[in-house]
LOBAFI-392565 format. One record per residue (C-alpha): x, y, z. Coordinates in nm, 4 decimals. Each point is the difference from the previous one (the first is absolute). Layout:
<<X, Y, Z>>
...
REM end
This chain:
<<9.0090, 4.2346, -9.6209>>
<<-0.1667, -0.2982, 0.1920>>
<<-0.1520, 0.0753, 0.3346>>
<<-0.0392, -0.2639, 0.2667>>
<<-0.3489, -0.1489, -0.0586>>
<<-0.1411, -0.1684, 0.3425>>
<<-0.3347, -0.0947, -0.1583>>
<<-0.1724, -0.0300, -0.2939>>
<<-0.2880, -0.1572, -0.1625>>
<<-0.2320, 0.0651, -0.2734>>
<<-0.1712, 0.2594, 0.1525>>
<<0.2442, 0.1492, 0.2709>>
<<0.4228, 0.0629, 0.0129>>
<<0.1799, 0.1613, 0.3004>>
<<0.3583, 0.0660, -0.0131>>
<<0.2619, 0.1061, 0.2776>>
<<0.0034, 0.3726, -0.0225>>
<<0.3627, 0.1813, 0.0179>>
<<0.0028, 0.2901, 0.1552>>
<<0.0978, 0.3015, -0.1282>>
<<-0.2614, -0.1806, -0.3197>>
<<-0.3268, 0.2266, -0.0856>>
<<-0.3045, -0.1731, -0.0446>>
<<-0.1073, 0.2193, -0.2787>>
<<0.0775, 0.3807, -0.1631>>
<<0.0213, 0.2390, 0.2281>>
<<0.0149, 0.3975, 0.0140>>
<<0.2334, 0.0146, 0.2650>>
<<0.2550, -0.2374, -0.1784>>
<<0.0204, 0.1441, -0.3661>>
<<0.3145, -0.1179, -0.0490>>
<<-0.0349, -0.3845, 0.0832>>
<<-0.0269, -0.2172, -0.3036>>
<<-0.0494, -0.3602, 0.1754>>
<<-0.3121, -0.0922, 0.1877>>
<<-0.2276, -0.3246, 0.1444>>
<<-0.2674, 0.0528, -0.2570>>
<<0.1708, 0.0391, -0.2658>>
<<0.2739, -0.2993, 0.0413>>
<<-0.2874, -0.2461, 0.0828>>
<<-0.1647, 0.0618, -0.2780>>
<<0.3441, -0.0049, -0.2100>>
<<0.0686, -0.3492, 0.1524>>
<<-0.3911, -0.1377, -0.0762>>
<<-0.0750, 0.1170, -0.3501>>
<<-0.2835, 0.1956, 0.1114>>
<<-0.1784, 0.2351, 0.2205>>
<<-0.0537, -0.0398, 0.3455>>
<<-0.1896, 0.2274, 0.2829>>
<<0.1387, 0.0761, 0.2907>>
<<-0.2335, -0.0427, 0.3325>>
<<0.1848, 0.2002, 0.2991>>
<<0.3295, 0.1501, 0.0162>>
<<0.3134, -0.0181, 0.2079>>
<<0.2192, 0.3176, 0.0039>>
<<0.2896, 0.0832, -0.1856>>
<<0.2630, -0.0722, 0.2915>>
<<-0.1754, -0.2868, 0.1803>>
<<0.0273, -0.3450, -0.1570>>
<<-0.1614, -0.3590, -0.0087>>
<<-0.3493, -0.1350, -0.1226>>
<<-0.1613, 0.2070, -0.3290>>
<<-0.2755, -0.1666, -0.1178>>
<<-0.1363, 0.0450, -0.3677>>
<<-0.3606, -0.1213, -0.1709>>
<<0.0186, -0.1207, -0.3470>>
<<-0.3357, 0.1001, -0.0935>>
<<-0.1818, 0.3506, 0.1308>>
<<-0.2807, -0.2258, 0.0762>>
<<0.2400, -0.2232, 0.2662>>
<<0.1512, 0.3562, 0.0960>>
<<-0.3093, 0.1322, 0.1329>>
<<-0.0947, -0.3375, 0.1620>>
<<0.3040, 0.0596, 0.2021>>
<<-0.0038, 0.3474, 0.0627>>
<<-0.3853, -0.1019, 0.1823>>
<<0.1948, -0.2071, 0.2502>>
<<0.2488, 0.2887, 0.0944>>
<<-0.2931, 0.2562, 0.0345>>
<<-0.2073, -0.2463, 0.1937>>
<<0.3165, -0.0323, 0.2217>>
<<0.0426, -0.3657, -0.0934>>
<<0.3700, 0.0071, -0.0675>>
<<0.2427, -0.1178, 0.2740>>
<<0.3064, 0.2198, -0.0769>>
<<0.3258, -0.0971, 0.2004>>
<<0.3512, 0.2444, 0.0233>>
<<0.3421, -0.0033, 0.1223>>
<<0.2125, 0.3063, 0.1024>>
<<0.3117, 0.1056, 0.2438>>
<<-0.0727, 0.2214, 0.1683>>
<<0.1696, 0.2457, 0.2688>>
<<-0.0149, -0.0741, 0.3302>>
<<-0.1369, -0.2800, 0.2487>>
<<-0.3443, -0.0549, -0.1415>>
<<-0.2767, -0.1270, 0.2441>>
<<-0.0932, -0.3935, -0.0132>>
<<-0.3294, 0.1358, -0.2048>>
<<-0.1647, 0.2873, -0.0370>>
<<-0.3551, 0.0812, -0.1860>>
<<-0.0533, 0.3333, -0.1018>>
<<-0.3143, 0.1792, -0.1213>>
<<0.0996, 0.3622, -0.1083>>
<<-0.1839, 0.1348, -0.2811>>
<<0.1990, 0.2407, -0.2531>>
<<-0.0148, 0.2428, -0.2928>>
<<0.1139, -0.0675, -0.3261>>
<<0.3678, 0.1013, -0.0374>>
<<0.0347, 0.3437, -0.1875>>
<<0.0749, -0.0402, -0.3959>>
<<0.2341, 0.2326, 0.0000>>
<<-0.0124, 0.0282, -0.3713>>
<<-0.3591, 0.0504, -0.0138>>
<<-0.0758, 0.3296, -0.1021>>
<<-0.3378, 0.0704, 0.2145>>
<<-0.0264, -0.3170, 0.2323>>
<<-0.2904, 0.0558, 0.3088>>
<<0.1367, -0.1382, 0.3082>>
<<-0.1960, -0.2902, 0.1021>>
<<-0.1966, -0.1668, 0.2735>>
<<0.2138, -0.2494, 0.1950>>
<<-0.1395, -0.3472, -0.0718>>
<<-0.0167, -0.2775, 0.2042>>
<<0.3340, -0.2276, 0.0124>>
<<0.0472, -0.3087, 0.2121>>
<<0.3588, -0.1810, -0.0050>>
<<0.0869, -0.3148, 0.2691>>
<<0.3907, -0.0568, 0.0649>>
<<0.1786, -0.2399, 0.1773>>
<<0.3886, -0.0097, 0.0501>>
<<0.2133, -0.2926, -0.1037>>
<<0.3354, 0.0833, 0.1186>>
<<0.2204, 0.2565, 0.1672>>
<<0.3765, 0.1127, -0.0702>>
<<0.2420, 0.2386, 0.2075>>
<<0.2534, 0.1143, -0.2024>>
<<0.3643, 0.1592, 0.1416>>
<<-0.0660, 0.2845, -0.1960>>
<<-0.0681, 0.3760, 0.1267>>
<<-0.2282, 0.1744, -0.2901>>
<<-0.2367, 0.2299, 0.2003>>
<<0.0955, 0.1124, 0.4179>>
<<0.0193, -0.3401, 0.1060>>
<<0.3232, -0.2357, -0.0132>>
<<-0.1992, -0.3090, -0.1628>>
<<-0.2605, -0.0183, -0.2999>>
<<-0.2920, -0.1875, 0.0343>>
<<-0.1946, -0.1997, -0.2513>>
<<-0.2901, -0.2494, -0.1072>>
<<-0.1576, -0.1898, -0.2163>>
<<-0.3808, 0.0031, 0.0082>>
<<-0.2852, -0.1086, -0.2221>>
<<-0.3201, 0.2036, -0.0736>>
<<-0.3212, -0.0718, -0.0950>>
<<-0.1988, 0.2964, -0.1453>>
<<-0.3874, -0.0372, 0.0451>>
<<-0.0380, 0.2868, -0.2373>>
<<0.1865, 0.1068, -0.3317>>
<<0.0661, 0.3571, 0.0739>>
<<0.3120, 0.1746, -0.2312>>
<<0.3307, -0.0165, 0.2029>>
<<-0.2465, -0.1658, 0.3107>>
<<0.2951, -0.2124, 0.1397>>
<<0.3019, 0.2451, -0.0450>>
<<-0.2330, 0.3176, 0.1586>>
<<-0.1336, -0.2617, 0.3239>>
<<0.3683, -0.0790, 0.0752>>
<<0.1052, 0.3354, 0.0042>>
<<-0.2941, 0.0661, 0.2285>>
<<0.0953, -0.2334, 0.2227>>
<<0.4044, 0.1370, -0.0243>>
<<0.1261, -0.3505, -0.1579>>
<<0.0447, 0.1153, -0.3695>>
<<0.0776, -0.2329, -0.2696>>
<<0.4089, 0.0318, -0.0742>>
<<0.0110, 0.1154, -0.3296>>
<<-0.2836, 0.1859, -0.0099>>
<<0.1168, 0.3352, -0.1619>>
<<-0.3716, 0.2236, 0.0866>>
<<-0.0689, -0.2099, 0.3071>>
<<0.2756, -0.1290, 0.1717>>
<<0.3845, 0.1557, 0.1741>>
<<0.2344, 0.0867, -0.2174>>
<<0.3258, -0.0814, 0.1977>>
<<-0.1283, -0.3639, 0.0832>>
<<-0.0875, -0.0194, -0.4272>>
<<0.3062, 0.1027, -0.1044>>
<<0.1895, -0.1922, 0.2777>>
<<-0.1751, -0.3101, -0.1418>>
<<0.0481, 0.1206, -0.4009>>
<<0.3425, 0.0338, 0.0735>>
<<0.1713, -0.2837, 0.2736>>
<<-0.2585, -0.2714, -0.1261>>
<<-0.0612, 0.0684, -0.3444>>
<<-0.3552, 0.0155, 0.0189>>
<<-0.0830, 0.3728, -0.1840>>
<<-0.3946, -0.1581, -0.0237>>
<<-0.3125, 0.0852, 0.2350>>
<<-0.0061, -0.3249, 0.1839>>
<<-0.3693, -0.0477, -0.0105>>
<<-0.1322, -0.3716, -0.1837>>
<<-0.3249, -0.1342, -0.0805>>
<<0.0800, -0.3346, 0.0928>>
<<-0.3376, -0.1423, -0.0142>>
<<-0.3556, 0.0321, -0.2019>>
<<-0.2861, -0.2275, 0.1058>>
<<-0.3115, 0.0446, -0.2135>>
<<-0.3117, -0.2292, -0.1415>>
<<0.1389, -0.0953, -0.3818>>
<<-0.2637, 0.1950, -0.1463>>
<<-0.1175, -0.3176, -0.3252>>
<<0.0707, -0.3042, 0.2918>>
<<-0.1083, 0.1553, 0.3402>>
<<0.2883, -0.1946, 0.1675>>
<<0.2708, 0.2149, 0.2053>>
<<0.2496, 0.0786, -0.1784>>
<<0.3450, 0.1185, 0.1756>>
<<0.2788, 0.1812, -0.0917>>
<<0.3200, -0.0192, 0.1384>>
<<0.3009, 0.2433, -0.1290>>
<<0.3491, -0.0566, 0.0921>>
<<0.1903, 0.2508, 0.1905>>
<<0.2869, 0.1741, -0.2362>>
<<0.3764, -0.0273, 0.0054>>
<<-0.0127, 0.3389, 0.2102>>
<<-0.2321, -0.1243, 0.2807>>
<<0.1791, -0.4091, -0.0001>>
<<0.3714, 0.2018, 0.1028>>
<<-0.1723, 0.2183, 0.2648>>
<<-0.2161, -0.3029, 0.1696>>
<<0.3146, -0.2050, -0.0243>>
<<0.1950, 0.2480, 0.1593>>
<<-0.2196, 0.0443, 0.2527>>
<<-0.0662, -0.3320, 0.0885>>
<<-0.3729, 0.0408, -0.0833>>
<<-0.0410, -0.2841, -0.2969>>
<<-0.2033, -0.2080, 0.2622>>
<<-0.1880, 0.2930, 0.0802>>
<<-0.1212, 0.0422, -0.3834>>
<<-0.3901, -0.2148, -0.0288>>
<<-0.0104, -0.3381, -0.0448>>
<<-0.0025, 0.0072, -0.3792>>
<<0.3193, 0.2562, -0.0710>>
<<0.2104, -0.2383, 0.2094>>
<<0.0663, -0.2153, -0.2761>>
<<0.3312, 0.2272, -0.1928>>
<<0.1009, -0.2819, -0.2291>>
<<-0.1238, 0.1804, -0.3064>>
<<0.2176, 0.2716, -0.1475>>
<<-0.1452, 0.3009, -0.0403>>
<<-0.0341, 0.1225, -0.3320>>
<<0.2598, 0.2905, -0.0764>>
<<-0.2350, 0.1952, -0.1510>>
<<-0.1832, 0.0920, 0.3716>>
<<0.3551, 0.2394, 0.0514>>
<<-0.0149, 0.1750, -0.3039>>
<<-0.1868, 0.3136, 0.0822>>
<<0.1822, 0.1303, 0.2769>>
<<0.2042, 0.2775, -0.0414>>
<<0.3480, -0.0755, -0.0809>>
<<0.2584, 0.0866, 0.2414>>
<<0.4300, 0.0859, -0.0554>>
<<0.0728, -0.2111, 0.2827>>
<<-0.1891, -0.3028, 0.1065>>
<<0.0885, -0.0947, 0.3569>>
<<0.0721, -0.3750, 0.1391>>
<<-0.2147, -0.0350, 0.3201>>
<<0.2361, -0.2097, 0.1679>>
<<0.2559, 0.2979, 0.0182>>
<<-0.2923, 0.1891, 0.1758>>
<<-0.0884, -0.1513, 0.3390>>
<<0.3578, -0.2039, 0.1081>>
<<-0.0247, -0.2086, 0.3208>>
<<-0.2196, -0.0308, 0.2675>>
<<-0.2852, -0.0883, -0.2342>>
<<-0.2908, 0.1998, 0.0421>>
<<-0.3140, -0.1973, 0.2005>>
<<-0.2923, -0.0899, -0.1627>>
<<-0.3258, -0.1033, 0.2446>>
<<-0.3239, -0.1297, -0.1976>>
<<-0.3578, 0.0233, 0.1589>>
<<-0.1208, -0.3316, 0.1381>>
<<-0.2431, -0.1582, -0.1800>>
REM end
């Protein structure tokens, strides 16, 4: 299986991340058989290291080191909090035009830990801005309409679940979000729009190329789940500057880890006339 590869040079390769893709072996996933690691290196010939982490539901930019000496070059930029990491995500709700919040938080719980000390809560900074809005004519919770947006964040810090557990703080989960997020707006979504995925995409990685010193960026193309809901809701102008561009398919292999379902619904059977409004933050 060939994954999307975004970058790559002698030292470096970064691929588009599916979701529902591990990065590596996990505990908590016994029974997968498929992850990042391990199809990289099937596709190169040899090993490579990887220098950060995305989780298993979100997808987007995974970048991998060729060499454990480029791996730890790398991983000295994200601990010195010189990596510029960019996201996309729906979320519920209205969101504010932008928002920066500074809550600090305690690892999550490993549940299958056996004797696990709670910990201190650790610092954790994340910047958001909104991009667009939608209303839908839909009644899910007490209200008659549904409310929704699109919103980048911009973590300052790299703590686990950091940008699912600061937007449920703030009472805009992440739809899709199975631990985090409402389950009646999730399934709504899994089941009218065909998107079963946590809609949560690491769009962007900005970093010094750790051999050249130049900045290198990364840019990751939304999937085939995210491209139907922004074109349903209007919102493909609202998506940065350098996702605008859809004239490149998206590989088919970035829809092959969701779960399957009997019944895949067609969107436009969904939401029939009036069209639902769309308003996008002025820039």
């Amino acid at each position: 299986m060939q994954l999307p590869v975004i970058y790559q040079d002698d030292h470096l390769i970064a691929i588009n991340k599916p979701s529902g893709l591990l990065v590596h072996r996990s505990e908590i996933d016994r029974h997968e058989t498929r992850f990042a690691l391990q199809l990289v290196r099937n596709m190169l010939g040899h090993h490579v290291f990887p220098v950060h982490r995305l989780d298993k539901p979100t997808s987007g930019v995974l970048l991998f080191a060729k060499t454990s000496e480029i791996a730890s070059l790398v991983v000295d930029q994200w601990r010195e909090r010189a990596v510029d990491k960019r996201y996309l995500a729906i979320v519920r709700g209205y969101f504010p035009e932008s928002v920066h919040l500074d809550k600090a938080m305690s690892p999550p719980v490993d549940k299958y830990a056996k004797h696990e000390r709670v910990k201190p809560p650790q610092e954790a900074i994340t910047d958001f801005r909104c991009l667009a809005q939608v209303e839908l004519p839909i009644a899910i919770d007490k209200y008659p309409q549904s409310r929704y947006s699109l919103i980048e964040a911009i973590p300052k810090t790299g703590r686990k679940h950091q940008i699912r557990r600061h937007l449920k703080h703030l009472a805009h989960p992440i739809i899709g979000d199975a631990r985090y997020g409402k389950g009646k707006h999730s399934r709504y979504f899994r089941d009218h729009f065909d998107a079963p995925r946590l809609l949560l995409h690491a769009w962007q990685l900005t970093m010094q190329h750790p051999v050249s010193g130049e900045t290198l960026t990364l840019n990751a193309p939304v999937d085939n789940v995210m491209r139907r809901l922004c074109l349903r809701f209007g919102w493909q102008q609202s998506l940065p500057g350098e996702l605008q561009d859809w004239s490149e398919r998206v590989p088919d292999c970035m829809d092959q880890f969701f779960p399957e379902r009997d019944e895949p619904t067609c969107v436009s059977e969904i939401l029939p006339p009036p069209p639902v409004s769309a308003t996008t933050d002025p820039e």
